[in-house]
C-alpha positions as CSV (number, residue, x, y, z in Angstrom):
1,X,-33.4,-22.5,4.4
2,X,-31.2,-20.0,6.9
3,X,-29.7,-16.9,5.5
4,X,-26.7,-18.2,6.6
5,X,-26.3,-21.3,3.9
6,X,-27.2,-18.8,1.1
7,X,-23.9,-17.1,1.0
8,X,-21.6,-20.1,0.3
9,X,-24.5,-21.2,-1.8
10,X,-24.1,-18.8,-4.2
11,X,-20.6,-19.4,-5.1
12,X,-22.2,-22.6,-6.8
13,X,-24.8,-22.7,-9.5
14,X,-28.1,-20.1,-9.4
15,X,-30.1,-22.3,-11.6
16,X,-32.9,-20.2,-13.1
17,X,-36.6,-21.8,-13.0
18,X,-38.5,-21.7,-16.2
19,X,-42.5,-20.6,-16.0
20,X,-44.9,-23.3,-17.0
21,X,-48.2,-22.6,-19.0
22,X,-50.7,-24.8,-19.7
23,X,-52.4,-24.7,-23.4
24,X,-54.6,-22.1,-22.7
25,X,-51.6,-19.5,-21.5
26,X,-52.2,-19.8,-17.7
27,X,-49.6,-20.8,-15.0
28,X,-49.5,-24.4,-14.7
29,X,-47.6,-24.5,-11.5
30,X,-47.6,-28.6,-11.2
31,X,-45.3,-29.4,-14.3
32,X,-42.4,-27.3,-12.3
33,X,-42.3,-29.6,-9.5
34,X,-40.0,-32.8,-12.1
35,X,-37.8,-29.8,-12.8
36,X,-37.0,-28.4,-9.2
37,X,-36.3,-31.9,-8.1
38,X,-34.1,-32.6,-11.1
39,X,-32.3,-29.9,-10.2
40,X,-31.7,-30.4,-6.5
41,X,-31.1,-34.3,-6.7
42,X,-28.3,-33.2,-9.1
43,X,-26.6,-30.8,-6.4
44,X,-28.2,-27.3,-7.8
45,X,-27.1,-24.8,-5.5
46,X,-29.5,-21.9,-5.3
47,X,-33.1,-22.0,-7.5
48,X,-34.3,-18.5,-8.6
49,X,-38.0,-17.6,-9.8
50,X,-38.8,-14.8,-11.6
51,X,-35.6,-14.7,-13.4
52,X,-35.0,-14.3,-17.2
53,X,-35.7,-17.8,-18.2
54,X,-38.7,-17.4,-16.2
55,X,-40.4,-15.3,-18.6
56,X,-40.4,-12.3,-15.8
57,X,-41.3,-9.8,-18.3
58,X,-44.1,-11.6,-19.4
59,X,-45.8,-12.1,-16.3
60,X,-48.2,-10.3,-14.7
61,X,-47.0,-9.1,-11.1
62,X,-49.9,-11.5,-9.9
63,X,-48.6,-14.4,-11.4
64,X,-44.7,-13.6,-10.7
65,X,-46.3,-13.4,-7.0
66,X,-47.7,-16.8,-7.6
67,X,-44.6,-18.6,-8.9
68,X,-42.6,-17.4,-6.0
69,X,-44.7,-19.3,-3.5
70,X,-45.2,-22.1,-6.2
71,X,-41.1,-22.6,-6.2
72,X,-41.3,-21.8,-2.2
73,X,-43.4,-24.7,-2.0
74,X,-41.9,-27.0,-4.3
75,X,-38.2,-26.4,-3.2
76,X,-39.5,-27.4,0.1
77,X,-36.2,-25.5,2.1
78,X,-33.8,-28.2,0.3
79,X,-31.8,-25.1,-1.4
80,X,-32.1,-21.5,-1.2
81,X,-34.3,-19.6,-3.0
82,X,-33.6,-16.6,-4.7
83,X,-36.8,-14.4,-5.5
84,X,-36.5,-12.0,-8.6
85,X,-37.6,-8.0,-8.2
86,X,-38.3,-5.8,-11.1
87,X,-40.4,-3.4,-12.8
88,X,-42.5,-0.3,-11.9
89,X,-40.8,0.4,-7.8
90,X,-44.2,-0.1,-6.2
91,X,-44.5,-3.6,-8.2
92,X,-41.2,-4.6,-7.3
93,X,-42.0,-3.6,-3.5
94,X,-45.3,-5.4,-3.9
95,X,-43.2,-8.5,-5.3
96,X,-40.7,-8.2,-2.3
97,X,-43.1,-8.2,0.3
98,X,-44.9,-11.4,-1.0
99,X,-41.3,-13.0,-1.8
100,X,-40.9,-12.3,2.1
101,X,-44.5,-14.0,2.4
102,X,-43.5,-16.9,0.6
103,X,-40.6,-17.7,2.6
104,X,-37.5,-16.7,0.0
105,X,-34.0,-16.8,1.1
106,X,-33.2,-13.7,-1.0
107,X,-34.5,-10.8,-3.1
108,X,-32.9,-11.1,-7.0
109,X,-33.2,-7.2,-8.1
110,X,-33.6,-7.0,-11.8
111,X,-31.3,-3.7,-13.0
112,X,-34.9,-1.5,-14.0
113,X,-35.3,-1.3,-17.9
114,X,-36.8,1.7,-18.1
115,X,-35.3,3.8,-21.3
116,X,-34.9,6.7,-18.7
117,X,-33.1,5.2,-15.8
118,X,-30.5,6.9,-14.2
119,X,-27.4,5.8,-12.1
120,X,-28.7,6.7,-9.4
121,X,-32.6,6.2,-9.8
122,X,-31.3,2.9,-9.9
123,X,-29.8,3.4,-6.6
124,X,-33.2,4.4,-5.0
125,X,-34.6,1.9,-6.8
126,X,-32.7,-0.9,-4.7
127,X,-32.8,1.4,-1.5
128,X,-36.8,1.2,-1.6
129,X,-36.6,-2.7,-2.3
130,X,-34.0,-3.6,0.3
131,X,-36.1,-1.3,2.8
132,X,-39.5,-3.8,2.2
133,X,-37.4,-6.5,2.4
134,X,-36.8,-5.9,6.0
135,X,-33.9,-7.5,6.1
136,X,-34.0,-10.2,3.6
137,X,-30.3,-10.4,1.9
138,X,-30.3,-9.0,-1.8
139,X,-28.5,-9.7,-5.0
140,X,-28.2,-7.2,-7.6
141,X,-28.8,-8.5,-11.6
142,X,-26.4,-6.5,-13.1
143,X,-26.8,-6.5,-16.6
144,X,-25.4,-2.8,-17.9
145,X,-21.8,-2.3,-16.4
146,X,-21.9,1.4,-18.1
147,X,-23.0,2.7,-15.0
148,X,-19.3,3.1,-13.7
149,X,-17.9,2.0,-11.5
150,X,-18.8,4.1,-8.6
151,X,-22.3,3.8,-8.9
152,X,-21.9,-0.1,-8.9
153,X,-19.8,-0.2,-5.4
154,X,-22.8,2.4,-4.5
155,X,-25.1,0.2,-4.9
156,X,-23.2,-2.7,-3.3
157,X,-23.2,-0.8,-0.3
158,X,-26.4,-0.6,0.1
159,X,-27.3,-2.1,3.4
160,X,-28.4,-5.9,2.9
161,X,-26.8,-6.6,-0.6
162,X,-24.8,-9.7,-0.6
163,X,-24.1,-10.7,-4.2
164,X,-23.8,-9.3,-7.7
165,X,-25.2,-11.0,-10.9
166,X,-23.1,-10.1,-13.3
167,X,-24.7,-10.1,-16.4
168,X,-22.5,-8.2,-18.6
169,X,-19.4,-9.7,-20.8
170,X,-16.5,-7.5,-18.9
171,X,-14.4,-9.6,-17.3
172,X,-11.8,-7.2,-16.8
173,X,-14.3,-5.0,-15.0
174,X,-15.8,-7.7,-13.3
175,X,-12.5,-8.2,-12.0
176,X,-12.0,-4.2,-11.3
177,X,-15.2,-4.6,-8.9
178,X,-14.1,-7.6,-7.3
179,X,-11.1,-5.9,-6.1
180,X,-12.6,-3.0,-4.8
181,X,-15.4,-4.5,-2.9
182,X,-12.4,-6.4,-1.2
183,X,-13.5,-7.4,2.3
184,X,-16.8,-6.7,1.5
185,X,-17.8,-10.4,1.3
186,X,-19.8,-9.5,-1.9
187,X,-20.6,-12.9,-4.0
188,X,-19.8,-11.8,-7.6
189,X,-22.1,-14.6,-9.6
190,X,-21.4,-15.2,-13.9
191,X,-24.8,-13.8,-14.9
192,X,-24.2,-15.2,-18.5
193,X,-24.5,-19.1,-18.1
194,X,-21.7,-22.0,-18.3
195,X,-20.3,-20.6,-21.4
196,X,-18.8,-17.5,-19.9
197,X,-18.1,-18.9,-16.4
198,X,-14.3,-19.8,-17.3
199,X,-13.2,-15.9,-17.7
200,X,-15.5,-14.6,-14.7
201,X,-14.3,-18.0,-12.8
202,X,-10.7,-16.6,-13.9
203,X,-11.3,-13.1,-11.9
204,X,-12.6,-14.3,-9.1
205,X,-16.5,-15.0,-9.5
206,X,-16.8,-18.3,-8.0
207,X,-20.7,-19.2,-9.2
208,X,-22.7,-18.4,-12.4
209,X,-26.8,-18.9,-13.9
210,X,-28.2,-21.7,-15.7
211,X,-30.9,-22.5,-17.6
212,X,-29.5,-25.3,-18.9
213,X,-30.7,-26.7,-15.4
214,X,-34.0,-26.8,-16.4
215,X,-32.9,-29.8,-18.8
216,X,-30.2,-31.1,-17.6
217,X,-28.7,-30.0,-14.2
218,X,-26.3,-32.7,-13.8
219,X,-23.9,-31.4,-16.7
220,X,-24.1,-27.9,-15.2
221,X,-23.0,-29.3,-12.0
222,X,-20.1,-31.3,-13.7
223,X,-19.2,-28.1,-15.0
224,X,-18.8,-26.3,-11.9
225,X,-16.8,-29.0,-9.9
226,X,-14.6,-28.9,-12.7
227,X,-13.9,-25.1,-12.1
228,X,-14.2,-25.8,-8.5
229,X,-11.4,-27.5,-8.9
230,X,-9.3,-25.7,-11.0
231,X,-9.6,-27.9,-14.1
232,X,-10.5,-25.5,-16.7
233,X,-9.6,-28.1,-19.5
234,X,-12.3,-30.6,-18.6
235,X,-14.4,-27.7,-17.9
236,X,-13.9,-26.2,-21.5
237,X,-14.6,-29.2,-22.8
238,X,-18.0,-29.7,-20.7
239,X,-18.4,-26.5,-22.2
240,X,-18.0,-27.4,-25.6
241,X,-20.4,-30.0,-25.4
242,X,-24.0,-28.0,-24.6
243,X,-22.2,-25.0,-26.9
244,X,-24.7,-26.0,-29.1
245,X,-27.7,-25.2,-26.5
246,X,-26.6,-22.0,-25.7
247,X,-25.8,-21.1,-29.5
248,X,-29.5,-22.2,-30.1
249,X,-30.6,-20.0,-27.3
250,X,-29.0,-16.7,-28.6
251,X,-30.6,-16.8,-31.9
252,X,-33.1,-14.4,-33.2
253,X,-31.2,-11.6,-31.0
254,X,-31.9,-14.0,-28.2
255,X,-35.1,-14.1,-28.8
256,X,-35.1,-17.8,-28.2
257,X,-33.7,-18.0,-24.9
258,X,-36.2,-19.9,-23.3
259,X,-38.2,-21.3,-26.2
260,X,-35.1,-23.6,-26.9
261,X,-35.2,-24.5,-23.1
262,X,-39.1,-25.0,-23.2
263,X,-39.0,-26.8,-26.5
264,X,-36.3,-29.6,-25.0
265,X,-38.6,-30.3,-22.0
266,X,-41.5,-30.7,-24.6
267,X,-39.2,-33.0,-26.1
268,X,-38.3,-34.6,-23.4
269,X,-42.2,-35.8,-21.8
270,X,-41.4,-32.9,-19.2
271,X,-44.0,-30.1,-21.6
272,X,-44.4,-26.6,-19.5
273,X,-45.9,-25.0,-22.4
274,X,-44.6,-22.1,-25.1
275,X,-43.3,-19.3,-24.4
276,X,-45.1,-15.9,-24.3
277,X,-44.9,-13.4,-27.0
278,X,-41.9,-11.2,-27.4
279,X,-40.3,-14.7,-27.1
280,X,-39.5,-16.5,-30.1
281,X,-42.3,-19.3,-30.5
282,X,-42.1,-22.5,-32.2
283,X,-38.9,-23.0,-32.7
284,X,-37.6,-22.6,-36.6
285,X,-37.7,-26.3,-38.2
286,X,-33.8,-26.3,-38.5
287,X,-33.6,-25.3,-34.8
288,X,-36.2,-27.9,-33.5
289,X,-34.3,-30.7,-35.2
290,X,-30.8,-29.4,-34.4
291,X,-32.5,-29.2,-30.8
292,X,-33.9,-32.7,-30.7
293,X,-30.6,-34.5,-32.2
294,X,-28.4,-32.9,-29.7
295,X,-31.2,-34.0,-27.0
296,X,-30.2,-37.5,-28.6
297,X,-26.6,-37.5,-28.1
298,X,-26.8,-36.3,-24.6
299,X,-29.3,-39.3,-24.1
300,X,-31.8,-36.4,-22.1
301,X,-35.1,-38.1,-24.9
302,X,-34.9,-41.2,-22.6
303,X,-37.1,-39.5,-20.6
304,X,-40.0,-39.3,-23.0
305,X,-39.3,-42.5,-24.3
306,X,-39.7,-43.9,-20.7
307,X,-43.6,-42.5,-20.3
């Protein structure tokens, strides 16, 4: 996939790839392959490993390093692929240089969690990634806007960023940014799903994330050409129909992020294993069968009924 397609990509859906585990906790890099192609026969934009709903932080750097040439492989070139960067800098350079390896279209820098980081650690941070990416384009995750504002158009001129996920619910700042990186040609994606790509859409952020592509990409899609088109009521009330997913998935201080999106593929024949402690795993019995009954009425349990 050329550099070149990734840019008009990303004002469409980055849909984020879950991690499969088999039953004894290890990567199970097969059962991703029904997923990716569900996602790009539905019209998924850009695919991203090693993002949130990838379990990133509970990988091992060898396995994230693993996944990105698993996805590499599997995507096959028919959509860019965004490869996420985080922890310890010498990790995340060791993670960029085999995301160059693999053959990603594009560095995804997670914003460093560390309880010290500074503004412009952070800075350096993406400085030493963008420099072993030898010229791969990057997108910053951008998940604390607290930073200022300076600091963010800092690090959005750092040589080789392209795009900003924007991960934090500020539209008005969003906005802010948007105007000041004016002629730029920065892609400013939603980093916070369907549900808050109306008021990022409404600044001027033409994509968002999903992880609601795992499940059931063609709705996300739907969603988008709706915006796309500047139909925000048929859009809202796309929106209103997976509300219940996404409510599912903050629960437990999010906790169950991707256990809700891992326990639908279970239910749907499509099983990719649990999710890894700090995640929420099994789902609560009252989220399980509010899980499966909304499965039902989207008609996504065909599937399993199928095999």
């Amino acid at each position: 996939m050329a550099q070149s397609e990734l840019r008009p990509a990303l004002n469409g859906i980055s849909g984020i790839l879950v991690t499969p585990f088999d039953s004894d906790d290890k990567l199970a890099p097969a059962k991703l392959q029904p997923v990716v192609d569900r996602a790009v026969k539905a019209g998924v934009h850009v695919l991203v490993a090693n993002g949130n709903t990838s379990e990133f932080y509970g990988l091992t750097t060898a396995e994230a390093e693993r996944m990105v040439h698993v996805a590499a492989e599997q995507i096959g070139g028919r959509v860019p692929l965004l490869a996420g960067i985080g922890r310890s800098v010498h990790d995340a350079v060791a993670l960029t240089k085999a995301s160059k390896a693999a053959g990603a279209t594009a560095l995804m820098v997670h914003q460093p969690p560390d309880p010290f980081v500074s503004p412009r650690g952070i800075l350096a941070y993406v400085q030493r990634v963008a420099e072993a990416g030898q010229g791969l384009p990057v997108v910053l995750y951008l998940r604390n806007d607290s930073i200022g504002n300076d600091n963010i158009l800092a690090l959005c001129q750092v040589p080789g960023v392209i795009g900003v996920k924007w991960a934090a619910p500020s539209p008005l700042r969003l906005g802010e940014m948007i105007r000041a990186t004016k002629g730029m040609d920065i892609a400013w994606v939603g980093g916070l799903a369907e549900t808050w790509a109306p008021p990022f859409y409404a600044v001027g952020a033409r994509g968002y994330t999903s992880g609601l592509i795992n499940v059931w990409p063609e709705h996300s899609v739907a969603i988008h050409a709706a915006l796309n088109a500047g139909d925000y009521a048929k859009a809202a009330g796309l929106i209103e129909t997976m509300s219940a997913f996404e409510a599912l998935r903050a629960e437990e201080q999010n906790g169950t992020n991707v256990s809700v999106v891992k326990a639908a593929l279970q239910m749907m024949g499509e099983d990719c294993g649990a999710t890894r402690p700090p995640s929420a795993w099994p789902l609560v019995p009252r989220a399980e069968a509010e899980l499966r009954k909304r499965l039902g009425e989207w008609g996504l349990l065909r599937t399993a009924a199928a095999k």
